[in-house]
C-alpha positions as CSV (number, residue, x, y, z in Angstrom):
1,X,9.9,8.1,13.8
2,X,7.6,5.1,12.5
3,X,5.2,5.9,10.0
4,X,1.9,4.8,11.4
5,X,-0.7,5.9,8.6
6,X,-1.8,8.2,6.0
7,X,-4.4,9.5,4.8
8,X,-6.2,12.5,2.1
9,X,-7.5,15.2,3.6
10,X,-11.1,15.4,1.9
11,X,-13.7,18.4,2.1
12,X,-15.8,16.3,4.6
13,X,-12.5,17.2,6.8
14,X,-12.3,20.8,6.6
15,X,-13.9,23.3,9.3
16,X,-15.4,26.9,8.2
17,X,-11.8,28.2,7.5
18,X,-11.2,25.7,4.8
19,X,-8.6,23.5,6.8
20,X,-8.6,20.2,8.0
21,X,-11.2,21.1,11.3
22,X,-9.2,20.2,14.4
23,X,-11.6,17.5,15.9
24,X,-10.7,15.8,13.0
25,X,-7.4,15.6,13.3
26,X,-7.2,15.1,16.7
27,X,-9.3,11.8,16.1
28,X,-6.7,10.7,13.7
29,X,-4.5,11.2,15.6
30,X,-6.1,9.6,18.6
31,X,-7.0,6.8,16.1
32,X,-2.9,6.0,15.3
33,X,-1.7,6.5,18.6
34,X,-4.1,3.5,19.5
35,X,-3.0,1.5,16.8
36,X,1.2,2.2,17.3
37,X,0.8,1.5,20.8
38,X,-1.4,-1.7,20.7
39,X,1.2,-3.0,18.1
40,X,3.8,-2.2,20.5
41,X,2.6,-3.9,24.0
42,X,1.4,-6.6,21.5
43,X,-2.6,-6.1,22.2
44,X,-5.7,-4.9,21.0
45,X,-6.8,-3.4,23.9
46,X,-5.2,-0.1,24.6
47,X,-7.1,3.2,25.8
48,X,-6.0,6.9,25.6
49,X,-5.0,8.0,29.1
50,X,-3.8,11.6,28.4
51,X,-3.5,13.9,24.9
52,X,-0.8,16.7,26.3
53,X,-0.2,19.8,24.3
54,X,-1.3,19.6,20.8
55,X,0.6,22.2,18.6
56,X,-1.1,22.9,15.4
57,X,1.7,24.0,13.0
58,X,0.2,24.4,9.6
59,X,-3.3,24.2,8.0
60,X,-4.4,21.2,6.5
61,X,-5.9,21.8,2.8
62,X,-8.2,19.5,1.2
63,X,-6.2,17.1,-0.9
64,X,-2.8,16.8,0.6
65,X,-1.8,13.7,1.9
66,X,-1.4,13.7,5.5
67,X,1.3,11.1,7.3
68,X,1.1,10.7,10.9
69,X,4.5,9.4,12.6
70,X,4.8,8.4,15.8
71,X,8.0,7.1,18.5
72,X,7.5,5.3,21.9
73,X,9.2,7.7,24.8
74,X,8.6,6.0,27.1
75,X,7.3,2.2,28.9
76,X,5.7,1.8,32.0
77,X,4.2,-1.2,33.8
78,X,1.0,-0.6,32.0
79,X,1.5,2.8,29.4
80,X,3.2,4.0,26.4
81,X,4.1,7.8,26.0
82,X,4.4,8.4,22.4
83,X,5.3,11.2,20.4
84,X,3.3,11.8,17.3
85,X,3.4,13.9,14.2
86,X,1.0,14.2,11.6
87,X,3.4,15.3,8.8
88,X,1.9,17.1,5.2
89,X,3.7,15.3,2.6
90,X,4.2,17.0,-0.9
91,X,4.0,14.1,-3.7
92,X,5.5,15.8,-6.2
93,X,8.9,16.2,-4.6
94,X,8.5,14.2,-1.6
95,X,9.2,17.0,1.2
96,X,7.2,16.7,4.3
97,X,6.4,19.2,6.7
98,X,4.6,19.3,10.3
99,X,1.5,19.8,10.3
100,X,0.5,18.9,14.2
101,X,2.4,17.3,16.9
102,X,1.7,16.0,20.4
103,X,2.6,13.5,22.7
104,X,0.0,11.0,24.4
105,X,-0.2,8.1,26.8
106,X,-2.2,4.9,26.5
107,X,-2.8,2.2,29.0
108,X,-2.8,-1.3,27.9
109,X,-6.4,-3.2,29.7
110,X,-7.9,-5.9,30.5
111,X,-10.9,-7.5,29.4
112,X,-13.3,-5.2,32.2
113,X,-11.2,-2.5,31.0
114,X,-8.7,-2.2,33.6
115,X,-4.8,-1.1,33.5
116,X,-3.4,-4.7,32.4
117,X,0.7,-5.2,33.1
118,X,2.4,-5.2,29.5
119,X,4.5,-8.4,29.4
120,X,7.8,-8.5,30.6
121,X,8.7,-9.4,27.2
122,X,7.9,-6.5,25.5
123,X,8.8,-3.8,28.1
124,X,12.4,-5.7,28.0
125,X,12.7,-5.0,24.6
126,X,11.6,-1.3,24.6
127,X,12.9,-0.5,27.6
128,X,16.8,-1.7,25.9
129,X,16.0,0.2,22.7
130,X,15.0,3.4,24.7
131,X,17.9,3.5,26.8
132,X,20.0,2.3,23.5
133,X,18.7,5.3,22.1
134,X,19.0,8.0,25.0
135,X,22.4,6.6,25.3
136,X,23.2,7.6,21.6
137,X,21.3,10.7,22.1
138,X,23.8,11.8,25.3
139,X,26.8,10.8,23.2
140,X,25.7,12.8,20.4
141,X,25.4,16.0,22.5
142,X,28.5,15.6,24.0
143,X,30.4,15.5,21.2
144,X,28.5,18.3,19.6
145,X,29.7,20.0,22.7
């Protein structure tokens, strides 16, 4: 996974429980989904088509150093499924663990704000490096068969 961005938790983040209130991360995460895919198809116009099951893992204190990661799954003729983690990284020794995961979909548009083709460019260049990668992924469980 591709670090995308980090950030502090601050108290302005945290709900009545004393963690990082949900909406908030959900925003962030909304937020670097956005800005992984529009580096990706090569645009600043991208849109959130779909947030699928968001699994909070662990609470969120005010003051730890939140990383959110994300990998392309998949490229379509106009959308990017990515997989995203919002990792809570401990400074003092480095370890990170998850915090939240989910996967979403963006569409790239156009200028009225309409599904816009990604360039043939770019989807032949993911497209190799996804199959690349399932490729290595299927050898990998064979072996470990």
């Amino acid at each position: 996974m591709e670090l995308i961005t980090s950030t502090i938790c601050k108290t302005k983040d945290l709900g009545v429980h004393g963690n990082m209130f949900g909406g908030i991360l959900l925003s962030l995460l909304d937020e670097s989904g956005a800005i992984f895919c529009a580096k990706i198809a090569d645009t600043g116009k991208v849109v959130t088509l779909k947030l699928e099951e968001v699994v909070f893992k662990e609470p969120i204190k005010a003051g730890e150093i939140l990383m959110i990661y994300g990998e392309l799954l998949e490229i379509g003729n106009t959308s990017m499924t990515i997989q995203l983690e919002a990792r809570i990284h401990d400074p003092e020794n480095g370890n990170q663990f998850i915090g939240c995961t989910t996967r979403m979909v963006f569409v790239k548009i156009d200028s009225r704000g309409r599904p816009s083709p990604i360039s043939k460019k770019v989807k032949n260049h993911y497209s190799d490096k996804l199959r690349k990668k399932k490729t290595e992924k299927n050898e990998l469980t064979i072996t470990n068969n």
